[in-house]
Steps between C-alpha positions, in 0.01 A plus 500: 500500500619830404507789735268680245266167563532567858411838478171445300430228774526746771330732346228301462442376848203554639587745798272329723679178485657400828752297352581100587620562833146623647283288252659215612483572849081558455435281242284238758329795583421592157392167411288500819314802396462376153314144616269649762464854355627498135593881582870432548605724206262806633616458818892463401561686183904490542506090550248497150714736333803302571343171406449639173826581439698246685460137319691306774252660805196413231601153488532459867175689560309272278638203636430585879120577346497195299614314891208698707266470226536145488432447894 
């Protein structure tokens, strides 16, 4: 990736996201809220925002949905 790349891609960032750190550290609660209340997003606009633009957070929110889902 260029720095020019990198650039764009910062540029781009949603400045809401809260970046892997703190979407990791909330993500139960996020999936929580999105089972029993489905307004996880509304209620948590930076941990949305950053699982739209973080694939590797995406993947490990779906999964931990897919698990409490599936109990």
């Amino acid at each position: 990736m260029s720095d020019l790349d990198r650039l764009e891609r910062f540029l781009r960032t949603d400045p809401r996201d809260v970046g892997c750190d703190e979407a990791m550290a909330v993500l139960h609660i996020y999936v929580d809220l999105m089972v029993t209340s489905g307004d996880a997003a509304e209620r948590n606009p930076g941990v949305a925002a950053h699982l739209l633009a973080c694939g590797p957070c995406a993947e490990d929110f779906t999964g931990l949905l897919a698990a409490v889902a599936s109990d």
